[in-house]
C-alpha positions in Angstrom: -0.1 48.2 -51.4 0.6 44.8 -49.3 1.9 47.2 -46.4 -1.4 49.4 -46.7 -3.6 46.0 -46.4 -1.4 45.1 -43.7 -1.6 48.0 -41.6 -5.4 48.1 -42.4 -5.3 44.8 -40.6 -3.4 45.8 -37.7 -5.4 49.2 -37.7 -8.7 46.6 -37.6 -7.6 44.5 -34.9 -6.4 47.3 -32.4 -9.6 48.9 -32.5 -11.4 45.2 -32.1 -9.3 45.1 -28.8 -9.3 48.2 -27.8 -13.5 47.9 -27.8 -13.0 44.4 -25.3 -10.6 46.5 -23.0 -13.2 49.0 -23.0 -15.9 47.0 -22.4 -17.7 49.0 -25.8 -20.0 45.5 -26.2 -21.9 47.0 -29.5 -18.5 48.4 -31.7 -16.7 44.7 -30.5 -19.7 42.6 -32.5 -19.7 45.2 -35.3 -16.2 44.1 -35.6 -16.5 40.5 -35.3 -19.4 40.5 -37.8 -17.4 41.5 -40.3 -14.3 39.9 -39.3 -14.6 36.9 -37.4 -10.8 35.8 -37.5 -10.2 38.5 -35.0 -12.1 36.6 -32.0 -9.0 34.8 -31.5 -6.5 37.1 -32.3 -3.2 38.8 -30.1 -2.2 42.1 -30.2 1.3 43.5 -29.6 0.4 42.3 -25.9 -0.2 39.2 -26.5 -3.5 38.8 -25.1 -6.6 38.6 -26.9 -10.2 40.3 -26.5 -11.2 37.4 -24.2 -8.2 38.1 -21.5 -8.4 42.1 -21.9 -12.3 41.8 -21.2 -11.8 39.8 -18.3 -9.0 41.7 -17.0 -10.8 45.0 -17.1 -14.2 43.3 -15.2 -16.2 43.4 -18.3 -19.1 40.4 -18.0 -21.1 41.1 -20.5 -18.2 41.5 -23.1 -17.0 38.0 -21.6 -20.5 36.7 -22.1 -20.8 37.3 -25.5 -17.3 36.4 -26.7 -17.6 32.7 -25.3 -21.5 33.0 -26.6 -19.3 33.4 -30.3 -16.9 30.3 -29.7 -13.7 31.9 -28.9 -11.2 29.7 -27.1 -10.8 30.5 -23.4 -7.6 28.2 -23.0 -5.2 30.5 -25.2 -2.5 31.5 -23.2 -0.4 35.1 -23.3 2.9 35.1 -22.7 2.8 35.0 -18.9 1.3 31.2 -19.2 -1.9 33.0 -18.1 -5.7 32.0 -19.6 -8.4 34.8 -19.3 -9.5 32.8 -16.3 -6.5 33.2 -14.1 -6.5 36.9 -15.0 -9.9 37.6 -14.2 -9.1 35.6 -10.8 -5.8 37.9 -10.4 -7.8 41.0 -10.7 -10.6 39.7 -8.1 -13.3 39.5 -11.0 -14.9 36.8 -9.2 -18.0 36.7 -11.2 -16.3 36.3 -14.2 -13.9 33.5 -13.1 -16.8 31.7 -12.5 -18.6 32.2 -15.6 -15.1 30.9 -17.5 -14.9 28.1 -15.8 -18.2 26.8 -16.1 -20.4 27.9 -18.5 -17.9 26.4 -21.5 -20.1 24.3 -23.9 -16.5 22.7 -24.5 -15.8 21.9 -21.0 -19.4 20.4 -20.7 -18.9 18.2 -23.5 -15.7 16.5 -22.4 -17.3 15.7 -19.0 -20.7 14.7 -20.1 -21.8 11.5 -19.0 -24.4 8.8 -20.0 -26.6 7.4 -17.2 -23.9 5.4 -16.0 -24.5 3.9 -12.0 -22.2 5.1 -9.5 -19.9 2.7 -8.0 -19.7 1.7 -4.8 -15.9 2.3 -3.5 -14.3 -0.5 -1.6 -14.0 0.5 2.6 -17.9 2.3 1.9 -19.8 -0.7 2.6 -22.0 -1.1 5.5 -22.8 -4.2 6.7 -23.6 -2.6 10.1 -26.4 -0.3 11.2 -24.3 2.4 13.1 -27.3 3.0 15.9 -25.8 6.2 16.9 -28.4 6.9 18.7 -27.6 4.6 21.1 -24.4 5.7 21.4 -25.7 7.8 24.7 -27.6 5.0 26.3 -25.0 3.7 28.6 -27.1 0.8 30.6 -28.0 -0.4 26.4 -24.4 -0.2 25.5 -23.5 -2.4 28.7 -26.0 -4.6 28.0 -24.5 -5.1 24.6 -20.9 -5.3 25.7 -21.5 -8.0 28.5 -23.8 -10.4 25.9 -22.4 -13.4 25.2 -23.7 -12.8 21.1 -21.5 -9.4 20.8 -18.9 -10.0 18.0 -15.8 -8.2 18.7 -12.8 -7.0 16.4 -9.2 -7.1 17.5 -6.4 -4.4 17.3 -3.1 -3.9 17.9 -1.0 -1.1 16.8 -3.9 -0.1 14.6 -4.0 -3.3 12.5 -6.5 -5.5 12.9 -6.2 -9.7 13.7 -7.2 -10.8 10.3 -6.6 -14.8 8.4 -5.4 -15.9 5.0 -8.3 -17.7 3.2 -8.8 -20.9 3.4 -7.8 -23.5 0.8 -10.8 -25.0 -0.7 -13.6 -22.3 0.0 -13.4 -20.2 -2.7 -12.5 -17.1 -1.2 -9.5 -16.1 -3.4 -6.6 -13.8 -1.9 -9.6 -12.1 0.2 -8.7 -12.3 4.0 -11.2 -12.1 6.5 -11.6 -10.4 9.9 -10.9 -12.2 13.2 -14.0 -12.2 15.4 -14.2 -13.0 18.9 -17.1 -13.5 21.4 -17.1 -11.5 24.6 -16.1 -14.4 26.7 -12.7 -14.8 24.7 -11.7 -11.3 24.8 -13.4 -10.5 28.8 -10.0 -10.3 31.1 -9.0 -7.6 27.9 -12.2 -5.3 28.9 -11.0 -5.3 32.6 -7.6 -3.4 31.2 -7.5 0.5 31.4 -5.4 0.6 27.9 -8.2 -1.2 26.1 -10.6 1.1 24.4 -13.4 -0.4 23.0 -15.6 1.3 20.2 -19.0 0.2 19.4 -19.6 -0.2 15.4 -22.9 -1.1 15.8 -25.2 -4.4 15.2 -25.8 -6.5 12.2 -28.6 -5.3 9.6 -31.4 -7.1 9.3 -31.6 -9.6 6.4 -34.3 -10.1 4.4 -36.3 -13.3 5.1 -36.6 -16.0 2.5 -39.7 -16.2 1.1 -40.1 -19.3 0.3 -40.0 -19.7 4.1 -43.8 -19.7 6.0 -42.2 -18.5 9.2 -39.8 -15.7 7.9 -41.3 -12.9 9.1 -41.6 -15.0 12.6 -37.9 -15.4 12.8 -37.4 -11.6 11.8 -39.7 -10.2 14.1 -37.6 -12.3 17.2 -34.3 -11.5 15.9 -32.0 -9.8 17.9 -29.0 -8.6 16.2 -25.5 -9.2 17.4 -23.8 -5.6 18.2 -19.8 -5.2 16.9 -17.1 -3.8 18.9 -13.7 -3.3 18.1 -11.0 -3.0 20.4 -7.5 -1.8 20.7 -4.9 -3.0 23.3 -1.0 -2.7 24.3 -1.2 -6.4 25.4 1.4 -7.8 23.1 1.0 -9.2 19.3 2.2 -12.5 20.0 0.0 -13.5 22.9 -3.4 -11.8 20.9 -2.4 -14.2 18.5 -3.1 -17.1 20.7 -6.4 -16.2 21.2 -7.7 -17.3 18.0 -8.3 -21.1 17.1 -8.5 -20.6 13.2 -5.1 -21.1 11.5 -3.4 -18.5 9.8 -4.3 -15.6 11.7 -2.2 -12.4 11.7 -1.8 -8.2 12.0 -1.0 -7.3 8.3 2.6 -5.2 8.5 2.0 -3.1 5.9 -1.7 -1.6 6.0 -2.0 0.4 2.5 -1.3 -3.0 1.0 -3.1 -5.6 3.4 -6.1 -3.8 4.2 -7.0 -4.0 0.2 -7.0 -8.0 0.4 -10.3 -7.7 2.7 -13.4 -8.5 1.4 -16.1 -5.9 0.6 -17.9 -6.6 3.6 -15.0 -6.8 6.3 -13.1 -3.5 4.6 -16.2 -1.7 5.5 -16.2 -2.5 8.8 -12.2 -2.0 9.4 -12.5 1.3 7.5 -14.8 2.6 10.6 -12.7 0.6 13.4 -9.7 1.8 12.2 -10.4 5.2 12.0 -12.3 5.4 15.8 -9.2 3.7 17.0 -6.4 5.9 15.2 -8.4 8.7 16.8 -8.6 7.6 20.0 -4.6 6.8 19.9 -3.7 10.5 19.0 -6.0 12.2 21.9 -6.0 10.3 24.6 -5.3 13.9 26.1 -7.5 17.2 25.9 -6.2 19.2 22.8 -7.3 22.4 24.6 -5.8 22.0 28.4 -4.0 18.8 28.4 -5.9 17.3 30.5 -6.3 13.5 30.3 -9.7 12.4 28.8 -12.3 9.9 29.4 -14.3 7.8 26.8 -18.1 8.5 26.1 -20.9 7.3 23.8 -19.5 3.9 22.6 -15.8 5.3 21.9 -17.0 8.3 19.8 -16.5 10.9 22.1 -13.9 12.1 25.0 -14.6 14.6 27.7 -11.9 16.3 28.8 -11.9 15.7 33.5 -11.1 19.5 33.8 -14.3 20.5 35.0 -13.0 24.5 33.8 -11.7 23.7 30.5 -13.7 25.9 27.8 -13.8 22.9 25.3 -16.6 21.2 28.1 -18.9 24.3 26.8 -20.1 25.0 23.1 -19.4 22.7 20.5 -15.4 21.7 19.8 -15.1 19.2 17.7 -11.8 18.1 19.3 -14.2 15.7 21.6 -15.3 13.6 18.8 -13.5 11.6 16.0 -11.6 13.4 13.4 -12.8 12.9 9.3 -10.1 14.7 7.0 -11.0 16.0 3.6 -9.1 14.9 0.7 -9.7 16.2 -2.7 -8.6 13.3 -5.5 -9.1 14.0 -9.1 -9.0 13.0 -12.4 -7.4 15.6 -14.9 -8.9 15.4 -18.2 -7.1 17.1 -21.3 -9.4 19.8 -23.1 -9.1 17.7 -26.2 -11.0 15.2 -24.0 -8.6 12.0 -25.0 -5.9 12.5 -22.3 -5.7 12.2 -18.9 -2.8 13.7 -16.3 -1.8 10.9 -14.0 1.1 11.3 -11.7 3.6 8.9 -9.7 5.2 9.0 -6.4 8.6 7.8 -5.0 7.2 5.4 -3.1 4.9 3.8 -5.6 5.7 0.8 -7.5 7.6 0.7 -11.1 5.3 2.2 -13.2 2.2 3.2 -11.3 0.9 6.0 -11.8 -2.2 7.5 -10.3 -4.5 11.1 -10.0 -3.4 13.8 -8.0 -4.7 14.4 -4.5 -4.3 16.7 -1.5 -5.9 17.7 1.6 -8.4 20.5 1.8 -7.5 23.3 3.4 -9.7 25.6 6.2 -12.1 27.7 4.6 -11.8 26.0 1.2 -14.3 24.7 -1.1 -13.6 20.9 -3.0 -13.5 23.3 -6.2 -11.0 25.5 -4.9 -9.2 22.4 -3.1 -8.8 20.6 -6.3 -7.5 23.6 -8.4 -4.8 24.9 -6.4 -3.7 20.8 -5.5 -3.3 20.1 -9.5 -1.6 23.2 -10.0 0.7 22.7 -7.1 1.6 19.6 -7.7 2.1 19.8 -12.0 1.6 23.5 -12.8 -1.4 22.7 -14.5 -4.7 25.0 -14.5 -8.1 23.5 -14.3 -11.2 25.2 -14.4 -14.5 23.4 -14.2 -15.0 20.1 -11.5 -17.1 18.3 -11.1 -17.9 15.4 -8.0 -18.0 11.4 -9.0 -17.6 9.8 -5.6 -16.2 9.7 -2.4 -14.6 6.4 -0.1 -13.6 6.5 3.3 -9.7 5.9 3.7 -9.0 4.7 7.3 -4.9 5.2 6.8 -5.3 6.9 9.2 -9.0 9.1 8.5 -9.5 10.9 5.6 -12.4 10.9 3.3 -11.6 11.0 -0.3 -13.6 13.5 -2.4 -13.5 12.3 -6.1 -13.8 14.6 -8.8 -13.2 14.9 -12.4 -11.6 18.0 -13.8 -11.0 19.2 -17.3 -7.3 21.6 -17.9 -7.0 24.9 -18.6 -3.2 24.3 -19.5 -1.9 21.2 -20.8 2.2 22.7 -20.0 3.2 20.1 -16.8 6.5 21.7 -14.3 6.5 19.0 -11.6 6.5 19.8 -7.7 9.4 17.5 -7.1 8.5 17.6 -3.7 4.7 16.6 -4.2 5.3 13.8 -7.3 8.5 12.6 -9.3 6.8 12.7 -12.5 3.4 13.4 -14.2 2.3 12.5 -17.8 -0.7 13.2 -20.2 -2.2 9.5 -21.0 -3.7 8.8 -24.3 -7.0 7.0 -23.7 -5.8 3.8 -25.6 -2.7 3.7 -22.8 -5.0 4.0 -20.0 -7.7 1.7 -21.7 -5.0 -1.2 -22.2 -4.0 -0.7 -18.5 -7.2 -0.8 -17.3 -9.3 -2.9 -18.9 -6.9 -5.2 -20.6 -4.2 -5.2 -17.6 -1.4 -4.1 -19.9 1.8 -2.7 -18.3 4.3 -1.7 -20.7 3.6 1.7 -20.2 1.0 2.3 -17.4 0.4 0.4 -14.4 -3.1 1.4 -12.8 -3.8 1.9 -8.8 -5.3 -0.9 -7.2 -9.1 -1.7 -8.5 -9.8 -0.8 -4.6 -9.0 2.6 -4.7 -11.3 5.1 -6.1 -8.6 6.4 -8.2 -8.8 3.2 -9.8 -12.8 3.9 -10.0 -12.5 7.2 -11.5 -10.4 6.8 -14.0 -12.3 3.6 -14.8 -15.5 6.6 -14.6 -13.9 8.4 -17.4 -13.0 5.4 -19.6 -16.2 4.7 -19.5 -18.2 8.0 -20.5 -17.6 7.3 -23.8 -16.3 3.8 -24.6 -18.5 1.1 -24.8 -16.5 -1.5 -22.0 
């Protein structure tokens, strides 16, 4: 009798399958009506109605399973979720629907109205005026007056000073800056390339004072340039009559002891200049170039090279994509972190890569965390972005919740990747506990997004 029930059973599930693979919608609810233990069930296969549906390019049939609860992150003995087979087979349309119409995946990314936070190098202190940029007898003007402000480079780092004892400034160093007279006999020198940043914003007058608005209305702003040389280190270094002035060695460490206000002004020198020192020759012919619109353009002087007509993007500074993201377990209590070589004991921080050509931040992001830890991740979702002048990438910062939670390791990407419990990351974080985790840098905007997701639902 127990092998009759049993084979009943069997007998019921097949043709509960068999309906999904077949895309019969009306005899697969009849089924689950009366037996709702089969929606997540495996056949012989190993795969359950979800993944046959959406292998055989059923929609509707995926529709109304995930409409019923059944759990999309079951894997079949491949390691494959009914979103990476509808992806295999080219069901597009129903790749999408898995990974982002799941009330789950919603939940675990839902956020209250929390204020998005401004990522260190994104601060502008400077109104750009890239209009200007073109206005040559404007931009001479500017470069000649006595007012201009200008920022010194060499080798790409910029003449910074330690802070000064007594003033309150903390570990923040501050940026060098030089009047045009001090840094003249540098202009006259064919290696120097000066970049225009643009000119101090306009501050808002006091109002306790009667002739605020007088002052404002007079006000000329001081334009910023920056400027990179080959003259050496050493006698740069002499140009400066504050004490303690140096080029930082190491830039991913330095650069994060600027203040807000000076990291945001480095980030766009930096980048300009690291440009500039990478095509100082046409990318197209070879030809040498010449520098246009404030230092954010070169023209190649081959009258007859093609990159002279249309739009090529070789002429003007480069800004590279880089997808960075948080990976958030489907439980909604871990996170994947993962930790270089080069990183210090115990750091560990979210996966990132470059975007490819012709891909989307979504697409960037999944095939990065899969790369790099084997783990799939369906829906995304953008936080924030920060420039990253080492040497110009922009990083695009995204939460995304796993498909997978089974990590295999790149070794040549990261060393090592781990699922953090909340309370671990929490203690790291917010408390500055190490035993386990050490956290990025607060000025990196991995810092800020796992911070983000911390936050969505703990009360810090």
């Amino acid at each position: 009798m127990a092998s009759l029930q049993f084979s009943a059973k069997e007998e019921i599930l097949e043709r509960f399958l068999d309906s999904a693979a077949r895309g019969d919608l009306a005899q697969m609810i009849q089924l689950l009506t009366h037996s709702p233990s089969l929606i997540n069930q495996t056949g012989n296969s190993g795969w359950t109605a979800l993944m046959l549906a959406a292998r055989n390019g059923h929609f509707h049939v995926v529709e109304a399973l995930l409409s019923q609860g059944c759990d999309k992150f079951l894997l079949n003995g491949s390691s494959q979720t009914a979103y990476d087979i509808a992806k295999f087979w080219g069901h597009r349309h129903i790749a999408h629907l898995l990974a982002r119409t799941d009330d789950s995946c919603c939940s675990v990314l839902s956020t209250s109205d929390l204020s998005q936070q401004e990522t260190y190098f994104s601060r502008e202190t400077l109104d750009r005026l890239s209009a200007k940029r073109t206005d040559t007898a404007w931009l001479e003007a500017k470069r000649c007056d006595p007012n201009s402000i200008y920022l010194l480079f060499s080798n790409l780092s910029p003449m910074v000073r330690s802070p000064q004892e007594g003033q309150g400034t903390g570990d923040e160093t501050k940026l060098c800056c030089f009047r045009y007279q001090a840094v003249k006999d540098l202009m006259d020198k064919p290696a120097t390339v000066p970049v225009f940043l643009g000119v101090e914003k306009k501050k808002k007058p006091d109002p306790s004072s009667s002739s605020g608005q007088t002052e404002q209305s007079v006000w000329d702003p001081p334009a910023w340039f920056a400027i990179s040389t080959d003259e050496e280190p050493a006698d740069l270094l002499k140009r400066c009559t504050e004490s303690k002035c140096f080029f930082p060695k190491t830039p991913n460490r330095d650069l994060l002891k600027l203040s807000e206000e000076d990291a945001g002004v480095m980030a766009q020198a930096r980048a300009v200049l690291a440009w500039h020192s990478r095509y100082s020759f046409c990318p197209t012919c070879g030809s040498s170039t010449r520098v246009e619109e404030g230092g954010h353009k070169r023209s190649c002087l081959n009258s007859s090279c093609r990159s002279l007509k249309g739009v090529h993007n070789t002429c003007y500074p480069r800004v590279d994509p880089v997808v960075i993201m948080l990976v958030i377990h489907p439980d909604g209590n871990q996170c994947l972190l993962g930790r270089k070589k080069v990183f210090p004991v115990g750091m560990f921080s979210c996966l990132a890569g470059f975007i490819e050509p012709g891909e989307t931040v979504e697409e960037a992001v999944r095939r990065e965390v899969e790369e790099e830890s084997g783990v799939k991740v369906g829906l995304v979702r953008y936080v924030s972005c920060q420039p990253w002048p080492m040497p110009s990438s922009l990083m695009i910062g995204c939460l995304t919740v796993a498909m997978s939670t089974d990590i295999r390791v790149d070794q040549t990407e990261i060393e090592e990747a781990r699922w953090f419990p909340r309370q671990q990351v929490i203690d790291s974080v917010v408390r500055g506990t190490r035993s386990v985790l050490t956290a990025p840098p607060r000025q990196t905007i991995a810092y800020q997004l796992i911070r983000h997701w911390i936050g969505m639902t703990s009360n810090l």
